[in-house]
C-alpha positions in Angstrom: -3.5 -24.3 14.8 -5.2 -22.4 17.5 -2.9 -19.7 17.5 -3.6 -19.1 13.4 -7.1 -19.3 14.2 -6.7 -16.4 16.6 -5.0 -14.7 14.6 -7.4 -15.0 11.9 -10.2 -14.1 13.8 -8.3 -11.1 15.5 -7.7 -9.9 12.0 -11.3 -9.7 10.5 -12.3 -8.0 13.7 -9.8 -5.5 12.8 -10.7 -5.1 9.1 -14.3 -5.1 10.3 -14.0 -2.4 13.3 -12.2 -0.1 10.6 -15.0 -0.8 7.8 -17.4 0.6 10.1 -15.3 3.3 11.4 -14.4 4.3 7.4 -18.1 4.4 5.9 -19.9 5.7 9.2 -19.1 9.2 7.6 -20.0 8.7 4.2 -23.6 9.6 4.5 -24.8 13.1 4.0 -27.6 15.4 5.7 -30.0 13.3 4.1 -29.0 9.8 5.2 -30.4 7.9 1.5 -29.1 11.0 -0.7 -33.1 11.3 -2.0 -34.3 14.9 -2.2 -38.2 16.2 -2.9 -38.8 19.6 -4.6 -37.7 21.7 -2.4 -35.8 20.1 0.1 -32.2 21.2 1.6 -29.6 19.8 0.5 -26.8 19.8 2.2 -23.6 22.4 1.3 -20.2 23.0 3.2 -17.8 25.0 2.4 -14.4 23.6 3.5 -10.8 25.2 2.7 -9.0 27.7 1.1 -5.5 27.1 0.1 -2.7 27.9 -2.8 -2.9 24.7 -5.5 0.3 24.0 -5.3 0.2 23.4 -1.5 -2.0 20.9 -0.1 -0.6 21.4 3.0 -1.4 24.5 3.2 -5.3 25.1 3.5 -7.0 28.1 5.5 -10.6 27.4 6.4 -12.8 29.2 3.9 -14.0 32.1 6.0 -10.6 33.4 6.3 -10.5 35.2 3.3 -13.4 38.2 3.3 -15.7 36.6 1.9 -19.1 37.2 2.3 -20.1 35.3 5.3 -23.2 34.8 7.8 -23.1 36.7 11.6 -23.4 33.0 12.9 -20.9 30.4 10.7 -22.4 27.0 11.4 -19.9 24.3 11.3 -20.4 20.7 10.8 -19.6 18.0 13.3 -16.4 15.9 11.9 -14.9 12.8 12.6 -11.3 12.5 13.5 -9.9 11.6 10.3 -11.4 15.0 8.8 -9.8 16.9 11.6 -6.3 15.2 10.6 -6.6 15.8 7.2 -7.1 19.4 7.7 -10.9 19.5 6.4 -13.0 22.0 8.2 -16.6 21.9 7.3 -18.9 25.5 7.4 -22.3 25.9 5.9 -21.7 27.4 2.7 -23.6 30.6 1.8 -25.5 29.7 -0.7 -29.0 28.2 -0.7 -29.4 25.9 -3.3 -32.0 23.9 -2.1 -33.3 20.8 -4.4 -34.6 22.3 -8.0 -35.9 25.2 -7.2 -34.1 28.7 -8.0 -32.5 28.6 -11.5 -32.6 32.8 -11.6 -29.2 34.5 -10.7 -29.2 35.0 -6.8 -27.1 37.5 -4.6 -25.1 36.5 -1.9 -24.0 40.5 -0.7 -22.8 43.9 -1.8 -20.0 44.7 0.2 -17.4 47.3 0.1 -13.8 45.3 0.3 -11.5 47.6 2.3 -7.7 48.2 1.1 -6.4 45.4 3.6 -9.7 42.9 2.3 -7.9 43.4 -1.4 -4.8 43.0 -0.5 -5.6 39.9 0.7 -7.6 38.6 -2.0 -4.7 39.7 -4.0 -2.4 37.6 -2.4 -4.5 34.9 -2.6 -5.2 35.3 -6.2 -1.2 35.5 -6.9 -0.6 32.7 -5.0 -3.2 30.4 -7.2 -5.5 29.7 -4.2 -8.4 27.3 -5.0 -11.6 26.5 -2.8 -13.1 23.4 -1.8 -17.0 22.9 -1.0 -19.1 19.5 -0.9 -22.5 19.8 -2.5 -24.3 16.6 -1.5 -20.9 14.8 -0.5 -19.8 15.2 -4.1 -16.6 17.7 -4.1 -16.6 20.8 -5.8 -13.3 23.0 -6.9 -12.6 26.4 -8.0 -10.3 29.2 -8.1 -10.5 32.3 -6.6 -9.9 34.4 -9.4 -7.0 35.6 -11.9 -4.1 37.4 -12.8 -2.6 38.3 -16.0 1.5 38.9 -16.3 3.6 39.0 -18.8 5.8 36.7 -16.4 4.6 34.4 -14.7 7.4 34.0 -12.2 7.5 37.8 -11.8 3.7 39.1 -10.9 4.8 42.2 -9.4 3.3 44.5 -12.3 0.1 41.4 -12.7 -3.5 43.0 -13.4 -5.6 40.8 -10.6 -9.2 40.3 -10.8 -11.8 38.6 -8.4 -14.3 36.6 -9.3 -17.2 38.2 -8.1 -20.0 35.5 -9.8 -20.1 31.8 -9.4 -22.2 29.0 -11.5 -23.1 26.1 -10.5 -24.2 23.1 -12.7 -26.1 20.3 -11.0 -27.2 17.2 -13.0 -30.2 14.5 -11.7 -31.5 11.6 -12.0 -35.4 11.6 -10.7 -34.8 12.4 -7.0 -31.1 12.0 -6.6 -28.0 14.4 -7.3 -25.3 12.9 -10.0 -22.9 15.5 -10.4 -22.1 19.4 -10.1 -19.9 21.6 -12.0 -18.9 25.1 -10.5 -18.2 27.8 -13.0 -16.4 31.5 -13.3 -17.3 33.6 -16.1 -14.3 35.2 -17.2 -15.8 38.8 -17.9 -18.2 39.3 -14.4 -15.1 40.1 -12.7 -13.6 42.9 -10.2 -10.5 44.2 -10.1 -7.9 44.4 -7.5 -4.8 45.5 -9.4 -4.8 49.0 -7.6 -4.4 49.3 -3.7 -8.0 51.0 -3.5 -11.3 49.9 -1.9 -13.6 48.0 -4.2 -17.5 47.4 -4.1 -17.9 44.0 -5.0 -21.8 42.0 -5.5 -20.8 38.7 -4.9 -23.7 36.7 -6.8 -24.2 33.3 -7.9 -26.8 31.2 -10.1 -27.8 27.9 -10.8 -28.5 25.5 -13.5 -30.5 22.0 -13.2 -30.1 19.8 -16.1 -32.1 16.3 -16.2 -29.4 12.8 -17.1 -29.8 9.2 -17.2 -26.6 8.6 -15.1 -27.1 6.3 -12.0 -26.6 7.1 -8.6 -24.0 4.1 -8.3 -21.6 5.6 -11.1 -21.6 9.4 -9.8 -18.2 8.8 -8.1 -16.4 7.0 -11.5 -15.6 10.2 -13.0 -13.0 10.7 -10.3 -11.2 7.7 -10.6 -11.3 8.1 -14.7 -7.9 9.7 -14.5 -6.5 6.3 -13.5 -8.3 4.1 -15.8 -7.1 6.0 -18.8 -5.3 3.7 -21.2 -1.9 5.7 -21.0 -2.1 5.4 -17.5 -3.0 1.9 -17.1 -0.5 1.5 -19.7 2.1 3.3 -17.8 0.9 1.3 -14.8 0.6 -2.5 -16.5 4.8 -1.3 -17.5 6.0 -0.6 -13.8 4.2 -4.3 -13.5 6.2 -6.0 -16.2 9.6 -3.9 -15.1 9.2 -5.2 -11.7 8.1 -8.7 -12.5 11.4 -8.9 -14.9 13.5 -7.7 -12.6 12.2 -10.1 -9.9 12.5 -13.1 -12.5 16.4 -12.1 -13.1 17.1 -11.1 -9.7 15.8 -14.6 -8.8 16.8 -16.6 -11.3 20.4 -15.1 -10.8 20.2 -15.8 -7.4 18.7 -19.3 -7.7 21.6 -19.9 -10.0 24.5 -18.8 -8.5 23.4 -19.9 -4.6 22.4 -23.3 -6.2 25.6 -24.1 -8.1 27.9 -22.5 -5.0 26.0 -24.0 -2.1 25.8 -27.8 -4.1 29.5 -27.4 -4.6 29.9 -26.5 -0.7 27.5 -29.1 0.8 29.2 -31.6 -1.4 33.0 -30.9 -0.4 31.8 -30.2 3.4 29.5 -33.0 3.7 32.0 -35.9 1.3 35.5 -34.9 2.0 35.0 -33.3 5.8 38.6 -34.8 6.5 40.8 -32.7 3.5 38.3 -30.2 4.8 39.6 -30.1 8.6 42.9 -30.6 7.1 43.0 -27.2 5.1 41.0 -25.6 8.4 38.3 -25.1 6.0 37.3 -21.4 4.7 34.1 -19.8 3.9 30.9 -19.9 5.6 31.6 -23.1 7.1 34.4 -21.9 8.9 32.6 -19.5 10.8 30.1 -21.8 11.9 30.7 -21.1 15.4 30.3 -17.5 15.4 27.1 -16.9 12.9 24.4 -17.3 15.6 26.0 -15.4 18.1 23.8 -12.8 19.4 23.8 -9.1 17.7 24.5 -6.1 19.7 21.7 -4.1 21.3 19.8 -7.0 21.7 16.7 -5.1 22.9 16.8 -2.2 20.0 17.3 -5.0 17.4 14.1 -6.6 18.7 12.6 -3.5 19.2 13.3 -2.5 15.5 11.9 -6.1 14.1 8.8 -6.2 16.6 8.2 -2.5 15.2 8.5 -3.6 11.7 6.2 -6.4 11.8 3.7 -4.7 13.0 3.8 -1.9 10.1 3.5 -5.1 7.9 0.6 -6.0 9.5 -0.3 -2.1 9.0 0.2 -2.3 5.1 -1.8 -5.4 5.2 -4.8 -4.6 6.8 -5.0 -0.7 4.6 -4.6 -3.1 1.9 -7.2 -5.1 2.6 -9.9 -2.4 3.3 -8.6 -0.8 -0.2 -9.5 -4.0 -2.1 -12.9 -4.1 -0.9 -13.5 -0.2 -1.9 -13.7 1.5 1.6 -10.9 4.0 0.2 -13.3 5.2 -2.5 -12.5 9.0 -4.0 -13.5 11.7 -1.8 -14.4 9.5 1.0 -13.5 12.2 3.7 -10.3 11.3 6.3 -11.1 7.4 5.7 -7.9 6.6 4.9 -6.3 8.7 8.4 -9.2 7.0 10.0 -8.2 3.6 8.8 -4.0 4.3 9.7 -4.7 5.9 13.0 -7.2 2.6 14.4 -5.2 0.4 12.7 -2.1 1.2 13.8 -3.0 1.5 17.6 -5.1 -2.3 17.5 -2.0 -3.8 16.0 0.7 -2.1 19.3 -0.2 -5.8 20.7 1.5 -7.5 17.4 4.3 -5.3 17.9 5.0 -6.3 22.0 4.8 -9.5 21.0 7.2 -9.9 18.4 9.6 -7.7 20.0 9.3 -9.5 23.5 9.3 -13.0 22.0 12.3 -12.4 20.1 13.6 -10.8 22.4 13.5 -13.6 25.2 14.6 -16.1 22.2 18.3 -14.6 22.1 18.4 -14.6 25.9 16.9 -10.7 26.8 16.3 -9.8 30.0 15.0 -6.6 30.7 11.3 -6.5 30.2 10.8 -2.8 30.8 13.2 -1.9 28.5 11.9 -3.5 25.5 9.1 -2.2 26.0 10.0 1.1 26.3 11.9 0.6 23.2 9.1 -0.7 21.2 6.8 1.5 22.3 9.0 4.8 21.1 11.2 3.8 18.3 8.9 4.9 15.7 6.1 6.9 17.4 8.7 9.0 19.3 10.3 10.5 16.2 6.6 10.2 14.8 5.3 12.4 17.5 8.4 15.0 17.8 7.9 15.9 14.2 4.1 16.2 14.7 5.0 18.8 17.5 7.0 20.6 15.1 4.9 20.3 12.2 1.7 21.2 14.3 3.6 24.1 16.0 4.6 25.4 12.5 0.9 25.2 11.1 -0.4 27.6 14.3 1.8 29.8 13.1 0.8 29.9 9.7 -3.4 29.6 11.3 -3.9 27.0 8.8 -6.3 24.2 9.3 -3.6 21.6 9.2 -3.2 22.7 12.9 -4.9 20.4 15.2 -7.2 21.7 17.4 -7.0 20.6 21.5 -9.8 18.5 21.7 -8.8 16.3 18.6 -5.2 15.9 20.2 -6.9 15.0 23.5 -8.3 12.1 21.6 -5.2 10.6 19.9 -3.4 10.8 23.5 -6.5 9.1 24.7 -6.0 6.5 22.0 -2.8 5.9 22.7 -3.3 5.4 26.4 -6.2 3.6 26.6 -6.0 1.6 23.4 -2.2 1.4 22.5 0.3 1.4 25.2 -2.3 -1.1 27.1 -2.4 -3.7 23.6 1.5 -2.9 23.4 2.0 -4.3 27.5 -0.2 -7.1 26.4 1.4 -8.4 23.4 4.9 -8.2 25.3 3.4 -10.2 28.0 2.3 -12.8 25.7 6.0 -12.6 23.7 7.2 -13.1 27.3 5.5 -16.1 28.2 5.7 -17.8 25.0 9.4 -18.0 25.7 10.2 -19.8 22.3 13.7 -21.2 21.6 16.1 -19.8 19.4 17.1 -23.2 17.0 20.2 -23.0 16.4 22.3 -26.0 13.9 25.4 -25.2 15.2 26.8 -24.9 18.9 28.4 -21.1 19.4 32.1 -20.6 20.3 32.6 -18.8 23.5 35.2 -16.1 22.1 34.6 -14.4 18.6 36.3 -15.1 15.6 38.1 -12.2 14.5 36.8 -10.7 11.3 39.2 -11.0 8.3 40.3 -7.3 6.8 37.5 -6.7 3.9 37.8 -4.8 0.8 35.1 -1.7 0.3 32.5 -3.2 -1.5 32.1 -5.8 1.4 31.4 -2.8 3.9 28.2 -1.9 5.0 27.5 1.1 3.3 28.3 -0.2 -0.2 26.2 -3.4 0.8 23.2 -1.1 1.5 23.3 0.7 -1.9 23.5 -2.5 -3.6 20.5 -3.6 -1.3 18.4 -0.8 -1.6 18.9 0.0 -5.2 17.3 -3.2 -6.6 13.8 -2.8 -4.6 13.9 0.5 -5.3 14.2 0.4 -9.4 10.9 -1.9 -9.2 8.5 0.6 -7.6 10.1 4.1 -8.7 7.3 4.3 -11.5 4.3 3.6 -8.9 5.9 5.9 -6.8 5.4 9.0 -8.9 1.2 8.4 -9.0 1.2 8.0 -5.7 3.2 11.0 -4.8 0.8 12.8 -6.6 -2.5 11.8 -5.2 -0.9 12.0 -1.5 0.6 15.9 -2.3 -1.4 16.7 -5.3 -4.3 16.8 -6.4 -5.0 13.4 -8.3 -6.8 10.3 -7.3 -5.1 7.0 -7.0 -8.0 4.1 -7.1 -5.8 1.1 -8.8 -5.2 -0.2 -5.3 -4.8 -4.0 -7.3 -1.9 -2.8 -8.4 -0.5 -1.0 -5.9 -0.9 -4.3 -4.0 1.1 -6.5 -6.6 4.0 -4.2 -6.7 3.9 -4.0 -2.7 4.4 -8.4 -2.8 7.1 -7.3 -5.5 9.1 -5.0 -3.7 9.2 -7.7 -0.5 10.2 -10.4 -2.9 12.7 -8.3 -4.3 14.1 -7.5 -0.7 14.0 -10.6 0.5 16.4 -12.1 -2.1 18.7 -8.8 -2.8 18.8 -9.3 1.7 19.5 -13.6 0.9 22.1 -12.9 -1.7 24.0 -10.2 0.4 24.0 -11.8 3.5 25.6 -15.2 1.4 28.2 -13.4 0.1 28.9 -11.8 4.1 29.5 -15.5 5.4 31.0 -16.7 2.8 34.1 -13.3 3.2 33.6 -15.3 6.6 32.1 -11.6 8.5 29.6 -13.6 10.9 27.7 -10.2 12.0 25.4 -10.4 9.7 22.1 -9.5 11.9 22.6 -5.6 11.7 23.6 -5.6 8.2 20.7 -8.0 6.4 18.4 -5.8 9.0 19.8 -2.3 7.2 20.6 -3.7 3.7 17.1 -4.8 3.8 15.5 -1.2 5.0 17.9 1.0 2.6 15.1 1.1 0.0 13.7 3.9 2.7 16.5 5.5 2.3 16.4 5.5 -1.8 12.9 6.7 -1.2 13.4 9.6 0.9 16.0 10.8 -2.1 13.5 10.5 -4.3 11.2 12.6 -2.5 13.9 15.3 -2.7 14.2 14.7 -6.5 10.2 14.6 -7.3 10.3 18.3 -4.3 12.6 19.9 -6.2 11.7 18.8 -10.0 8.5 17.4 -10.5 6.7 19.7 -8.1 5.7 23.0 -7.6 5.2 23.4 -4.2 6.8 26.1 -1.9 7.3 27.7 1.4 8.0 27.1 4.4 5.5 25.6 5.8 4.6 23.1 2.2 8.5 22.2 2.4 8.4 21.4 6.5 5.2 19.1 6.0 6.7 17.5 2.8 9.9 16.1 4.0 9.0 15.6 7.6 6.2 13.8 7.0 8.2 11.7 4.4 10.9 11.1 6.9 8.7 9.0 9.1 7.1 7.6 6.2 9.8 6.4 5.2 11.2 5.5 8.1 8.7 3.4 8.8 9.5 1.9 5.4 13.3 0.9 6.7 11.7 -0.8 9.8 9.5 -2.7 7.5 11.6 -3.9 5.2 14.2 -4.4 7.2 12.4 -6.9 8.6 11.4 -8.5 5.8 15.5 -9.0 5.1 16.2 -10.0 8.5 13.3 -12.8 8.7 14.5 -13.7 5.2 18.6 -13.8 5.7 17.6 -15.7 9.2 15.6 -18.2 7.5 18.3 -18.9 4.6 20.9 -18.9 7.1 19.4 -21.9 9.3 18.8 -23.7 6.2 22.2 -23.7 5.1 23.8 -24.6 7.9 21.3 -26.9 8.7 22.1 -28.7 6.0 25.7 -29.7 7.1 27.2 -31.1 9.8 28.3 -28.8 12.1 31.1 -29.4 15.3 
């Protein structure tokens, strides 16, 4: 009881340190987001980048734009920084209702290299992103017109060289802002010449009854659409069916098979020993002996529970509308804290477990859980990172922001991580086993394909995988597009579905392994029960490839490494979940006879 009281408390600390840490950046220049006549408001400019790529942003300034002898920049927090936002004081003045008359930001003359690049950019589709208030503002550099549109060789490029801006109030607060280009005040760049451009820009103030509170709503409208929430309520109802047959198969089948074993192993034990017995029962003696690579199977679960406890906790902020649209880096913010406060669940799952099939090396487990995931998680941020300083994007971390995460993880992760393992260490809980194991293995009867490991994990994986494909598509689409994803309710029922889902596809599997009496059957419910990672990292190459129209180098490195540890992380979770599952079912049953 204590301990669940702990853990209780130690959770809504958690959720309540990364509530304060998510909305402590919300607020604008003006703290209340109240203006008088004439008062600044406030106005970045953040990042340049093709549409198609939103890995690939530039900060805003790096095109030749017109832009002040001193840029001022804004003071971010860190998940800013790690989403690649970097803030600048945008040049224009648009202080609160007061110029409504056409304004010039410069003449200047763009030299051949200065069009060229805005060429480039143009071809390439790149948009810009500003913040007028804290309310996001979008717009595209200019346009090109080709008789092809995969072939923009012989395209006629123009600039836009004027910019409107629409800003709608209520009284003494700002609702909304529109940005506009007018398709005729344009400049051409099509010939490799130098160009005078006046980049100007105007501004229109138009009175609306529209709260304050509902200013953000139009962002998560595309969500709430009924063909979306349509779309959304059906990935429900196909996951919910298949969960309902997948269990009620299971329920059947596992119920009439296991009655009819308990009842010939429990009532007629003597024709039973007679026959030598065969099926599960048979291997009784061998099912609890310990896997191999005790300390990376520990490692692997104590890693996996605490990216449960991960998905839980992002959940949990989500419900309660931290992760509201355009709330700047909240959701790095939240995953970055989160996941170094919860090192201490994962020690001391790992070093409990651990100890409980007989581990001795304490260092090593450790060590283990401490670098299975974040090792492969860090060598592909070296890569990645290295790749963005090459390409000067602002996906590129600078030094001091790095300093900080290594800071984090010294002073706030590897320390939590020691402590949990201590406590797993101490605990020293018994492994409860029904049966007594045999001091030699049993040798494993010859098996026929489908039995093997990699057929198992299709099976296992394809299941899990078939209930969330459909939620997967909008949320691979808010996280490399350019769409907002606020149904978190959702989300979080198909999330309890897919570790239903698992857990049973891992329960059925793992029955069907004992009863072809194959006893090692820790590995294999552990990777039957993380193949759905695998299924998802193929889709990611399907939904690359044909529902996307990202490219380069650069969009293509951050896409699939990125995804690899995501879904790696996804195969420690979930094969977890089947592990805890399959061990769970596996005492039950052979608790329930009577075992030499």
């Amino acid at each position: 009881m204590e301990k669940s009281t702990a853990c209780l408390g130690g959770g809504v600390c958690i959720v309540m340190i990364l509530w304060w840490c998510c909305i402590r950046n919300v607020t604008s220049g003006a703290s209340d987001h109240r203006y008088k006549q004439g008062d600044s408001v406030p106005f970045y400019a953040n990042k340049v980048g093709p549409f198609h790529n939103p890995s690939e942003t530039y900060r805003y300034f790096d095109l030749p734009f017109c832009s002040p002898a001193n840029v001022e920049e804004k003071k971010e927090d860190l998940g800013e920084v790690l989403n690649g936002d970097r803030l600048v004081v945008a040049p224009f003045t648009m202080d609160f209702q007061i110029d409504q008359e056409p304004k010039s930001i410069c003449k200047k003359r763009l030299t051949r290299s200065e069009v060229a690049q805005f060429r480039v950019a143009i071809l390439k589709d790149y948009f810009f992103q500003m913040y007028y208030d804290d309310l996001p503002i979008w717009g595209f550099l200019g346009r090109f017109e080709s008789e092809d549109q995969d072939d923009t060789a012989g395209a006629k490029v123009y600039l836009f060289r004027h910019t409107h801006f629409e800003i709608l109030y209520n009284k003494d607060r700002i609702i909304d802002v529109f940005v506009q280009n007018k398709p005729n005040e344009v400049v051409s760049l099509t010939e490799d010449t130098e160009v005078d451009v006046d980049f100007t820009y105007s501004v229109q103030w138009i009175p609306t009854d529209m709260s304050f509170e509902k200013r953000l709503e139009k962002y998560s409208q595309a969500s709430l659409m009924l063909l979306n929430l349509e779309i959304h309520w059906f990935s429900i109802i196909n996951s919910c069916v298949a969960v309902l047959l997948l269990t009620g198969l299971l329920a059947t089948i596992l119920m009439h098979v296991l009655k009819n074993d308990f009842s010939k192993f429990t009532h007629d034990e003597e024709a039973v020993d007679e026959q030598e017995g065969s099926g599960w029962k048979y291997i009784h003696g061998d099912v609890f002996r310990y896997p191999m690579y005790k300390s990376l199977f520990a490692a692997a679960t104590g890693i996996g529970t605490q990216l449960f406890a991960l998905s839980i906790f992002i959940f949990m902020l989500a419900l309660v509308g931290v992760f509201y649209p355009y709330n700047r880096g909240a959701l790095v913010t939240a995953l970055v804290i989160i996941y170094a406060l919860t090192s201490g669940i994962a020690g001391y799952s790992a070093a409990s477990f651990y100890y409980m099939i007989e581990g001795k090396n304490w260092m090593k487990i450790m060590v283990l859980t401490g670098s299975l995931f974040s090792g492969p998680l860090f060598l592909t941020f070296c890569f990645l990172n290295t790749v963005a300083i090459a390409y000067s994007s602002t996906a590129a971390l600078p030094l001091g922001t790095i300093v900080v995460i290594f800071l984090l993880w010294t002073l706030v992760t590897s320390p939590l991580l020691v402590v949990g393992g201590i406590a797993g260490r101490n605990s020293r809980p018994e492994f409860q086993t029904p049966c007594r194991t045999n001091k030699y293995p049993r040798e494993i009867p010859q098996l026929p394909w489908y039995r093997r490991t990699l057929p198992q994990m299709a099976m296992a994986g394809f299941l899990p995988f078939s209930a969330i494909y459909i939620e997967l598509y909008y949320i691979f689409i808010s996280i490399w597009g350019h769409q907002i994803y606020t149904i978190y309710s959702i989300l979080f029922i198909v999330f309890i579905i897919l570790f239903i889902v698992t857990a049973f596809i891992t329960v059925a599997l793992t029955y069907f392994q004992l009863a072809a009496e194959d006893h090692q059957w820790w590995w294999r419910s552990f990777v039957c029960g993380g193949s759905t990672g695998l299924f998802i990292y193929g889709y990611c190459i399907y939904f690359y490839y044909a529902r996307s129209d990202m490219f380069g180098f650069m969009q293509t490195s951050f896409f699939f490494g990125y995804m690899a540890c995501i879904c790696y992380g996804f195969f420690l979770m979930l094969g977890t979940v089947g592990f805890r599952a399959a061990l769970f079912f596996v005492r039950h049953i052979y608790r329930s006879i009577k075992c030499e």
